[in-house]
N, CA, C and O of each residue as an XYZ file, in Angstrom:
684
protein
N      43.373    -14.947      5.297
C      42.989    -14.100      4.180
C      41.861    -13.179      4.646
O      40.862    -13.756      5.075
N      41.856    -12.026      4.636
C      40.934    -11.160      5.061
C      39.376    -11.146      4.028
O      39.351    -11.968      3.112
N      38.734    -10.666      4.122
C      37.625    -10.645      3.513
C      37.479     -9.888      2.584
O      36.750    -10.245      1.659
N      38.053     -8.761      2.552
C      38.466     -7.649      0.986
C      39.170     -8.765     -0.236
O      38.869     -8.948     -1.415
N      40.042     -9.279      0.492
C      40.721    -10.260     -0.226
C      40.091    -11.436     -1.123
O      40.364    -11.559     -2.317
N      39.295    -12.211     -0.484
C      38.597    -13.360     -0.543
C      37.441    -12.681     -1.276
O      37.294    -13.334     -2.309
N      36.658    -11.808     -1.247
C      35.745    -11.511     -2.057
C      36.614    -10.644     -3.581
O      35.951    -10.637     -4.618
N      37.676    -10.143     -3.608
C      38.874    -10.058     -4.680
C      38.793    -10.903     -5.350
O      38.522    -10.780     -6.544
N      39.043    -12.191     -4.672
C      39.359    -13.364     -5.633
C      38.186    -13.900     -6.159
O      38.265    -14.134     -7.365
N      36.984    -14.204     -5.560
C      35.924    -14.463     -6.080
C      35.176    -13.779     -6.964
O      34.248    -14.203     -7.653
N      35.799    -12.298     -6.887
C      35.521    -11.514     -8.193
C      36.210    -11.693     -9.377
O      35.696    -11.496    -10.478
N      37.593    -12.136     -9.168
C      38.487    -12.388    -10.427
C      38.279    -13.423    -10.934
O      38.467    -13.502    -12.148
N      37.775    -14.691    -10.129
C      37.271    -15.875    -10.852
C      36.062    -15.457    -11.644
O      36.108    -15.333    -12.868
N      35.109    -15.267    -11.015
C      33.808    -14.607    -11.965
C      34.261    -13.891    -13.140
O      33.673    -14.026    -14.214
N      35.000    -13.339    -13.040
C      35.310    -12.080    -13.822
C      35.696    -13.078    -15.426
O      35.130    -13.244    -16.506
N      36.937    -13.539    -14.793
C      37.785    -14.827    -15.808
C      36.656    -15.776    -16.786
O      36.785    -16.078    -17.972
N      35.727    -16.057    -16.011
C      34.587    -17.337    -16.432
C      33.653    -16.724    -17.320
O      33.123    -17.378    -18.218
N      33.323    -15.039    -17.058
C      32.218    -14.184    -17.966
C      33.261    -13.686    -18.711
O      32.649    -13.080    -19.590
N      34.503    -13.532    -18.956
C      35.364    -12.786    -19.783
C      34.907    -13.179    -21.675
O      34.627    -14.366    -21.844
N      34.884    -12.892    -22.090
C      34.785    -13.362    -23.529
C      33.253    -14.309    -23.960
O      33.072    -15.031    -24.941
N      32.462    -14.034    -23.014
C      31.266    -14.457    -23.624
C      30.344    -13.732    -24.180
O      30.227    -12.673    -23.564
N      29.632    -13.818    -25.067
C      28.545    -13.394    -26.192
C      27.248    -13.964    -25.790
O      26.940    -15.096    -25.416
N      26.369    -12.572    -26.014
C      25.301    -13.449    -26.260
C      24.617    -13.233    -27.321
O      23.925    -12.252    -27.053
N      24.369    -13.613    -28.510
C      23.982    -12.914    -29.746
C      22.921    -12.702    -29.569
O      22.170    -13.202    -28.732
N      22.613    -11.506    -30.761
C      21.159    -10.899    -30.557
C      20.612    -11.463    -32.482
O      21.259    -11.625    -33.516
N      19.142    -11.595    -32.127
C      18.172    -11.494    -33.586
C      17.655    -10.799    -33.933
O      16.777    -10.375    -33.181
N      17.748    -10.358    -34.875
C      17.090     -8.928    -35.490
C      15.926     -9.244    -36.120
O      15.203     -8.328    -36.512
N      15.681    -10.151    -36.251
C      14.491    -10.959    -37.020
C      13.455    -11.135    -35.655
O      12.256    -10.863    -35.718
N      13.912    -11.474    -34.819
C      12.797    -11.340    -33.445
C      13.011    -10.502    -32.769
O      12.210    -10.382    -31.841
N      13.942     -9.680    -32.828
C      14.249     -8.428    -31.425
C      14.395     -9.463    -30.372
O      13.594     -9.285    -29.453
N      15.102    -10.396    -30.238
C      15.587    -10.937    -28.925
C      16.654    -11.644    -28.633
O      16.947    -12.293    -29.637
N      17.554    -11.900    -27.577
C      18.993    -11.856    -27.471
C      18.777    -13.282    -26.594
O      18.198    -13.400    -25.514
N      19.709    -14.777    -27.757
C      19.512    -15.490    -27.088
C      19.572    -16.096    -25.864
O      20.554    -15.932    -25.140
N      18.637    -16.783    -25.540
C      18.779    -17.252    -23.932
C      17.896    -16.268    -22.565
O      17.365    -16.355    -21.458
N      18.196    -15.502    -23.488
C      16.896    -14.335    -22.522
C      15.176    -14.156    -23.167
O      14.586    -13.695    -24.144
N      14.850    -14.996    -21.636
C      13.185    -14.743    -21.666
C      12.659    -13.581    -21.711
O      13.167    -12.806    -20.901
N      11.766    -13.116    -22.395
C      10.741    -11.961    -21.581
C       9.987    -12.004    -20.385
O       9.247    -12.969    -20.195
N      10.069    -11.121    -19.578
C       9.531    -11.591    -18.594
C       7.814    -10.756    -18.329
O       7.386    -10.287    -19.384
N       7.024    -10.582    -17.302
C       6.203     -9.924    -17.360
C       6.998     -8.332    -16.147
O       7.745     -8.248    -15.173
N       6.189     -7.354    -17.076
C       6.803     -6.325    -16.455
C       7.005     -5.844    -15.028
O       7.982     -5.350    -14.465
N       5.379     -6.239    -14.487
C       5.668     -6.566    -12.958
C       4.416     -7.567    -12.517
O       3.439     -7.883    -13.197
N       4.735     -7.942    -11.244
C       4.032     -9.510    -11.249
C       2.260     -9.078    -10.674
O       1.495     -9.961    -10.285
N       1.914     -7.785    -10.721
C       0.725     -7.481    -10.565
C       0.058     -5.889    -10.829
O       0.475     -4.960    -10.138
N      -0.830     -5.697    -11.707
C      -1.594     -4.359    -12.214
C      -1.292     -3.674    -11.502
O      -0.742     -2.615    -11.806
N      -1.545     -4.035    -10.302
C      -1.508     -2.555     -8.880
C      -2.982     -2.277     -8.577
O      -3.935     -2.282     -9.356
N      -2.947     -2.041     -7.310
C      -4.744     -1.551     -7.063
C      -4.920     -0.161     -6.957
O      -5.927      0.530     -7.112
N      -3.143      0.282     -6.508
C      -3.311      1.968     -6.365
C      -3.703      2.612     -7.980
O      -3.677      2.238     -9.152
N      -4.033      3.687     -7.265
C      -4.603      4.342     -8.792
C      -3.178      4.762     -9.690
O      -2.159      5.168     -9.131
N      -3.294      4.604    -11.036
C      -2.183      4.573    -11.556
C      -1.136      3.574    -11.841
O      -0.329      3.545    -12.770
N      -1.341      2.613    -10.678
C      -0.289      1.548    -10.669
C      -0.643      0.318    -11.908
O       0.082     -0.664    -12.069
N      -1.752      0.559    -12.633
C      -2.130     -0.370    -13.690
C      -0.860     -0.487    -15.146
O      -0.302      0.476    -15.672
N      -0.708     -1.762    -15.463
C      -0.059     -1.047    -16.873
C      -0.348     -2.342    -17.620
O      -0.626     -3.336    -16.948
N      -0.305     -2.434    -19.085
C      -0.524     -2.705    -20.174
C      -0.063     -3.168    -21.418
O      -0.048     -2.369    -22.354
N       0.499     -4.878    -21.665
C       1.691     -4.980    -23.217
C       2.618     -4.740    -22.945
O       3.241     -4.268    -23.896
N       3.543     -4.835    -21.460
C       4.733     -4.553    -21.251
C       5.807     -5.499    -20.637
O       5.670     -5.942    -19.496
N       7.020     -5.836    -21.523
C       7.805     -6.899    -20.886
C       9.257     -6.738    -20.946
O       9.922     -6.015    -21.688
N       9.687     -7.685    -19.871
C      10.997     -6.703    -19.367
C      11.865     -8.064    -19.618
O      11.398     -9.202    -19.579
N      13.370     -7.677    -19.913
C      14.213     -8.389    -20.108
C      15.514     -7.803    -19.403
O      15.975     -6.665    -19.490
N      15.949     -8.833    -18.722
C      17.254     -8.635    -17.929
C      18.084     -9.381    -18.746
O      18.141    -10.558    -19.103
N      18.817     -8.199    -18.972
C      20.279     -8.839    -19.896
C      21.626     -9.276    -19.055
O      22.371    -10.190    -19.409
N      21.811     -8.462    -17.878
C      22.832     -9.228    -17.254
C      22.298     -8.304    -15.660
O      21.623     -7.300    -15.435
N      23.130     -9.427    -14.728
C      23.684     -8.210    -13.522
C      23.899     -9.473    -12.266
O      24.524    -10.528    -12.372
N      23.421     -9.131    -11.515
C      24.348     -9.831    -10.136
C      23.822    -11.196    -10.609
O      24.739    -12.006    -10.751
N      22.801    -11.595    -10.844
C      22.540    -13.286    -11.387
C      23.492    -13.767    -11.568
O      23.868    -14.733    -10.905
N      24.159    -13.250    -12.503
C      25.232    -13.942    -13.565
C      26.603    -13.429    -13.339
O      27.467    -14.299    -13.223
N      26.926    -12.359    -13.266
C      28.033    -11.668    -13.094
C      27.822    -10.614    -11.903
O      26.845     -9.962    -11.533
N      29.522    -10.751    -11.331
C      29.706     -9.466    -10.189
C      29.339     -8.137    -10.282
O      30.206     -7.268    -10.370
N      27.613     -7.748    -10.271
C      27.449     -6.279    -10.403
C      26.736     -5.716     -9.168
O      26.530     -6.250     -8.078
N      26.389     -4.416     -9.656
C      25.369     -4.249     -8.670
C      24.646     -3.414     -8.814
O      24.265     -2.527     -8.051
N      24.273     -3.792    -10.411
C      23.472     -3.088    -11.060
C      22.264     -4.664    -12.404
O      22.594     -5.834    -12.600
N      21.460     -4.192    -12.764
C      20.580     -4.890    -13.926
C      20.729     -4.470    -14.952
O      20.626     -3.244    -14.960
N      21.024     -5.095    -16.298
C      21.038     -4.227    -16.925
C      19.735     -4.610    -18.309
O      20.027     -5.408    -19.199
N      18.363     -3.913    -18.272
C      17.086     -4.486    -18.627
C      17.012     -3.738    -20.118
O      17.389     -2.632    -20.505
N      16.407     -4.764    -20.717
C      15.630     -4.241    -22.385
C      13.953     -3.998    -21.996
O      13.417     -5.035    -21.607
N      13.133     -2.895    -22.040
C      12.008     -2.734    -21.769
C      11.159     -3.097    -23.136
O      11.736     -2.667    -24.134
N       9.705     -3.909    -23.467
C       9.122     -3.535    -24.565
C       7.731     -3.633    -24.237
O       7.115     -4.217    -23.345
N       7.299     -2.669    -25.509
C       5.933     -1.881    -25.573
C       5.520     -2.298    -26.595
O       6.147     -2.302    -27.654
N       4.027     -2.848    -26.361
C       3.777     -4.002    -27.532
C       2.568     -2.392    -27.882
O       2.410     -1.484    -27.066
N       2.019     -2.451    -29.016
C       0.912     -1.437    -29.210
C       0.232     -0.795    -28.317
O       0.055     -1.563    -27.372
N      -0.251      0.231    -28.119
C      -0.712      0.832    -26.746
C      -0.370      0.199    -25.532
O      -1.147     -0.066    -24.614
N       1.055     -0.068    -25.592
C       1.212     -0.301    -24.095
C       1.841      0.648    -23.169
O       2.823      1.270    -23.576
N       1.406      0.844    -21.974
C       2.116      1.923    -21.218
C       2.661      0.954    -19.467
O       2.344     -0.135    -18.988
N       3.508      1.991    -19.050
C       3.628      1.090    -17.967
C       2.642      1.891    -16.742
O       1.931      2.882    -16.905
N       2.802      1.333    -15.854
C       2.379      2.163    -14.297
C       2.407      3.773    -14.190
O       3.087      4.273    -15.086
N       1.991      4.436    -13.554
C       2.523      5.804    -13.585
C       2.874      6.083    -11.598
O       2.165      6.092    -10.592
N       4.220      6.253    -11.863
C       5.090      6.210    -10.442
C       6.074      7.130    -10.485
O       6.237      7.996    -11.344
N       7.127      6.775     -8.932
C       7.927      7.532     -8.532
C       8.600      6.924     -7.736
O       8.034      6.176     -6.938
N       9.878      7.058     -7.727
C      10.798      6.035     -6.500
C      11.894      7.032     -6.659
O      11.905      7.993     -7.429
N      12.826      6.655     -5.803
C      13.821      7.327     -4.804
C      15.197      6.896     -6.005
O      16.269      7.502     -6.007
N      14.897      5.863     -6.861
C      16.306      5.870     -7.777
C      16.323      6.533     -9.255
O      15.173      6.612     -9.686
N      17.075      6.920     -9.951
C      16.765      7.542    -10.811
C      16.558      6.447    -12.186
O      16.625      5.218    -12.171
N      16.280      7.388    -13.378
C      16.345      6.632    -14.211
C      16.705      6.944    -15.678
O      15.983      7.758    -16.253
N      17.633      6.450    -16.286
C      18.091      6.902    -17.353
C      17.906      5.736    -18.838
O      18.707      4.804    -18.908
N      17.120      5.850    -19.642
C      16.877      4.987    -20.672
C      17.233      5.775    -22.616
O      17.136      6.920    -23.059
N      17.552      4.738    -23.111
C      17.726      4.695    -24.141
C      17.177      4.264    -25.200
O      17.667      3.247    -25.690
N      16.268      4.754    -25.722
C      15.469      4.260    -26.704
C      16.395      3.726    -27.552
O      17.472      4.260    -27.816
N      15.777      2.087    -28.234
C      16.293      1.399    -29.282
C      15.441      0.512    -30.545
O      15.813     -0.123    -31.532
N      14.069      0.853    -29.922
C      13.050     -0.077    -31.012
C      11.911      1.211    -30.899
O      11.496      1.599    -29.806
N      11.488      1.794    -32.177
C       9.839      1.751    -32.434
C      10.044      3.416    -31.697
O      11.190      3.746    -31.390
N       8.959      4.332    -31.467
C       8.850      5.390    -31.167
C       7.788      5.386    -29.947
O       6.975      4.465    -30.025
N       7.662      6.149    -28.961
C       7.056      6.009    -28.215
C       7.013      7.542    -27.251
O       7.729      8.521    -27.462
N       6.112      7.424    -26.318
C       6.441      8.816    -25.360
C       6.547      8.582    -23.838
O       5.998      7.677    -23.210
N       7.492      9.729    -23.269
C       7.748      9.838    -22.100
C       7.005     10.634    -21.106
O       6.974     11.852    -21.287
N       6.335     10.078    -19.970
C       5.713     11.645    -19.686
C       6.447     11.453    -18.083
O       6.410     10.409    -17.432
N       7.248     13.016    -17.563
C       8.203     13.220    -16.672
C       8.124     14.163    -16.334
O       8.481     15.137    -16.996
N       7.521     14.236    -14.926
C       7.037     15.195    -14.115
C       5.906     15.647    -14.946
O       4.857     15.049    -15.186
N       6.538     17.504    -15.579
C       4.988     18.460    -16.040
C       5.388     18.182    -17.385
O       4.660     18.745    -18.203
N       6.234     17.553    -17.837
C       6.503     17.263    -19.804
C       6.285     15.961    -19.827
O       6.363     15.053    -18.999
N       5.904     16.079    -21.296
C       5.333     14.942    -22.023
C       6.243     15.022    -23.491
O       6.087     15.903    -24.336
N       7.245     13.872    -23.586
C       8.340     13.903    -24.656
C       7.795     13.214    -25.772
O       6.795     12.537    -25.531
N       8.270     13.233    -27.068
C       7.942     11.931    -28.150
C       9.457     11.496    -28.095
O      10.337     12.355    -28.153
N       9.711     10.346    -27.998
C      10.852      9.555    -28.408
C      10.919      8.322    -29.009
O      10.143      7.369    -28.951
N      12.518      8.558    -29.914
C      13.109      7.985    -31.139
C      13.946      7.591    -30.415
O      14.313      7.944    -29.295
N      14.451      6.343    -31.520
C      15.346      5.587    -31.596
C      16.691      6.268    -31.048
O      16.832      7.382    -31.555
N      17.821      5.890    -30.074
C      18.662      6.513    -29.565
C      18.640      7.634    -28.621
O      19.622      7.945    -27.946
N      16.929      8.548    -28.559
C      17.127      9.304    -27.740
C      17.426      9.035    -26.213
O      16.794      8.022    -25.910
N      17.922      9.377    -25.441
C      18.264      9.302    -24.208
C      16.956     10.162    -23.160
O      16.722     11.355    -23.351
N      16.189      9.333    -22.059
C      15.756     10.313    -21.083
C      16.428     10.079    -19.728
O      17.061      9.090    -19.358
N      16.167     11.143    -19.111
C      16.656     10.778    -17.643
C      15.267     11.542    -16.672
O      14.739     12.634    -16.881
N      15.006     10.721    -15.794
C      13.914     10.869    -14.723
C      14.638     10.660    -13.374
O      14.807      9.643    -12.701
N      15.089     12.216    -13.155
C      14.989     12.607    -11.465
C      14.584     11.280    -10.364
O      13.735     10.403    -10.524
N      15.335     11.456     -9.444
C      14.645     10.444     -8.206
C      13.510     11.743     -7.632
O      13.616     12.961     -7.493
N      12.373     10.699     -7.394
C      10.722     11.079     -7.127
C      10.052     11.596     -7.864
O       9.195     12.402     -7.502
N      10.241     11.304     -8.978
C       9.620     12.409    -10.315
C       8.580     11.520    -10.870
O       8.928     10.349    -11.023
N       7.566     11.786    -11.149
C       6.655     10.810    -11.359
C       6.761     10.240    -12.599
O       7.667     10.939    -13.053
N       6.509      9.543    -13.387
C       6.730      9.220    -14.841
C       5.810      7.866    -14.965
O       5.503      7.040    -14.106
N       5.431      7.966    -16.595
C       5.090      6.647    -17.091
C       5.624      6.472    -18.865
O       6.230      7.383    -19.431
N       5.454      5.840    -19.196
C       6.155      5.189    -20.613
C       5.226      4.409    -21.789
O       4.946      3.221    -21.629
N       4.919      4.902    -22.581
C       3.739      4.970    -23.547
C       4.087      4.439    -24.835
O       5.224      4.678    -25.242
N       3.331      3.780    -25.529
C       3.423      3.122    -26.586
C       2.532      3.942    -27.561
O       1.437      3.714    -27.045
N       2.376      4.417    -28.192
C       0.993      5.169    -29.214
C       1.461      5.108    -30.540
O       1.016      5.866    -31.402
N       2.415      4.176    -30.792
C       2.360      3.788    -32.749
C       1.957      2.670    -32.697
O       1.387      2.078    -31.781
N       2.265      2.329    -33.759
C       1.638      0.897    -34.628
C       2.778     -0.772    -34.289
O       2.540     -1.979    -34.261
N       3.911      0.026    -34.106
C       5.355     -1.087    -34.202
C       6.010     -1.074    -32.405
O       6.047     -0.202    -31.537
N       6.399     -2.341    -32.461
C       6.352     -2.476    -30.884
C       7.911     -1.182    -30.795
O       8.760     -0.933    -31.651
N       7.686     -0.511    -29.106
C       8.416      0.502    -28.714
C       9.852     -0.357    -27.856
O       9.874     -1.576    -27.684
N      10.693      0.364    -27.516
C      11.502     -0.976    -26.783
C      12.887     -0.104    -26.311
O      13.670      0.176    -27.219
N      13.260      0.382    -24.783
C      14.254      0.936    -24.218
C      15.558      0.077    -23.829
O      15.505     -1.152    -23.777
N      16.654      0.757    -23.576
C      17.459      0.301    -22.742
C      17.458      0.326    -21.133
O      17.306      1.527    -20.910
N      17.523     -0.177    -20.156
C      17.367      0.801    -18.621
C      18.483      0.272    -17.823
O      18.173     -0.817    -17.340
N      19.331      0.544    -17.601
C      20.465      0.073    -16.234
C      19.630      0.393    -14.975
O      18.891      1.358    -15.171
N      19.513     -0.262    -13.459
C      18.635     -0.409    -13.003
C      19.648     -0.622    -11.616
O      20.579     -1.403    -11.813
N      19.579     -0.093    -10.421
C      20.942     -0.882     -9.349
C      20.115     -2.169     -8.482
O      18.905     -2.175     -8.257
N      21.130     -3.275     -8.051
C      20.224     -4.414     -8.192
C      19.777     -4.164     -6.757
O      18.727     -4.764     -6.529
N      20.148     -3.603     -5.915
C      19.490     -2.820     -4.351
C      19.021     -1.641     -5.092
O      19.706     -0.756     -5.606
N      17.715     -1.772     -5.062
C      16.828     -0.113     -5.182
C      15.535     -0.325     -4.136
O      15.335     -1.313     -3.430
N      14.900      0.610     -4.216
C      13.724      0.850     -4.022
C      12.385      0.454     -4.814
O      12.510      0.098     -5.985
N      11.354      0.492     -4.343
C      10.260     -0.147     -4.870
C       9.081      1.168     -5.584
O       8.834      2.122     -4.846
N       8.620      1.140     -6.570
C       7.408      2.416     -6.783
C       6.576      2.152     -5.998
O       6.129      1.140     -5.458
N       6.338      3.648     -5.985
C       4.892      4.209     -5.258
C       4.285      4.399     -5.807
O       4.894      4.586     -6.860
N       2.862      4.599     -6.051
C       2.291      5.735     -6.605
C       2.206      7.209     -6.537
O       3.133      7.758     -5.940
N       1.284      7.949     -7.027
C       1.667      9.213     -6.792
C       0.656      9.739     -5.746
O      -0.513      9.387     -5.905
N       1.020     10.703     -4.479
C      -0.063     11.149     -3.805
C      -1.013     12.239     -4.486
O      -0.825     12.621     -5.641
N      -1.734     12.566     -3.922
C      -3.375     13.019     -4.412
C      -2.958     14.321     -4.905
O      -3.738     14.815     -5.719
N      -2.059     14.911     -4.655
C      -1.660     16.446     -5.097
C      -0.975     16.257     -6.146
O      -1.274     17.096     -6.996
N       0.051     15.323     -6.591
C       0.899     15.068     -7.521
C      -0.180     14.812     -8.787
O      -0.127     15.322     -9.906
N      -1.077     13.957     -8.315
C      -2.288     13.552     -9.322
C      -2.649     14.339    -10.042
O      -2.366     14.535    -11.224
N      -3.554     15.039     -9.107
C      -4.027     16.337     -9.164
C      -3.562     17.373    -10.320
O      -4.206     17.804    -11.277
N      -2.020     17.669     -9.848
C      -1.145     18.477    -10.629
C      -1.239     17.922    -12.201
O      -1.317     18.553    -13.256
N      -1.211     16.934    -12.017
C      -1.106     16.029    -13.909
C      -1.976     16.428    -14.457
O      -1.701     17.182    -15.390
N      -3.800     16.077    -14.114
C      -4.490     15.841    -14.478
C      -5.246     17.289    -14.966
O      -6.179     17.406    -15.761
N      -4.527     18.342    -14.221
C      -4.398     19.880    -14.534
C      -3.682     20.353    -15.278
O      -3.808     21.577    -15.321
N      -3.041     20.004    -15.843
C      -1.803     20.023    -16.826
C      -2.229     19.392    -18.436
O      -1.988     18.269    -18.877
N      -2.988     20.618    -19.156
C      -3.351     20.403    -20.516
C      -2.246     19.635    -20.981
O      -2.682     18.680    -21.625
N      -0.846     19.643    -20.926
C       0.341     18.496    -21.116
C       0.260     17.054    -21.211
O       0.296     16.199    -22.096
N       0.091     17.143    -19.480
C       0.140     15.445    -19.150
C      -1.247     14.854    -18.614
O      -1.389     13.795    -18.002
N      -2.452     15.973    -19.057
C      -3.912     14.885    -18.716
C      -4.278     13.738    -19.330
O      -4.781     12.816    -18.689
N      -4.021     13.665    -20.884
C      -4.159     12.845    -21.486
C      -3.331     11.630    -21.040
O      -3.732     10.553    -21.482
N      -2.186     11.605    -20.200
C      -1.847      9.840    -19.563
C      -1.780      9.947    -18.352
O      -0.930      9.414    -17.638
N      -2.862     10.796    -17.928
C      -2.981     10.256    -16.354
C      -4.402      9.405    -16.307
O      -5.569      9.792    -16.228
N      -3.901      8.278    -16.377
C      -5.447      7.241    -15.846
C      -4.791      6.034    -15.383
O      -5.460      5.096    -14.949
């Protein structure tokens, strides 16, 4: 049996075993059973920018559990919480689904609602902001091989913090 083959079949078994399972969600807690929150990342960061704040991440499915090769994560923003302010080489496309919150991407700074969609360029700097009262909370598909954030170099900084736009969340 060749190896295209054999990894075929080990996909169709997987496939067969996750076919028809549920995982219900609570609307009363915003959380989908069996899935922990996790912490958003396992340290502040020392680079400048890399700090963030009230933020926790939930993996709803992906290679753990089923044949992917992708994550597929619930982000949430508890009251003023923001995440890191970075840039990496994969892109990123999210879906707002809880609470209102803002995007700031590249030289714009968005307000987003429920359902809006953003997408952030690979190397584009961005961070993700909480500034109401009611926790904020995205969708993010994520590929489970990516790259890691950076921070931003001293010119990119620079550029923000010059930018009557996006000075107010560069810290």
């Amino acid at each position: 049996m060749s190896e295209d083959s054999t990894s075929a079949a080990v996909f169709n078994r997987l496939a067969g075993t996750l076919a028809g399972i549920k995982v219900p969600f609570d609307p009363e807690t915003f959380r989908w059973d069996g899935v922990e929150p996790q912490i958003y990342k396992f340290a502040l960061g020392d680079d400048r920018g890399m700090g963030w704040k009230g933020v926790t991440r939930n993996t709803l499915g992906g290679a753990q559990v089923m044949p992917a090769g992708f994550e597929f994560r619930y982000f949430e923003f508890a009251r003023d919480g923001y995440s890191s302010m970075e840039k990496h080489t994969h892109v990123h496309l999210i879906v707002v689904i809880r609470g209102k919150g803002k995007a700031l991407v590249g030289a714009k700074v968005f307000d987003i609602n429920p359902f809006d969609i953003v997408y952030v360029p690979p190397n584009t700097p961005h961070r993700w902001l909480n500034d109401g009262n009611d926790a904020f909370g995205f969708l993010c598909p994520v590929d489970a091989e990516r790259d890691h954030p950076v921070p931003l170099n001293d010119d990119e900084w620079a550029e923000l913090e010059a930018n009557p736009e996006t000075a107010p969340y560069v810290f």
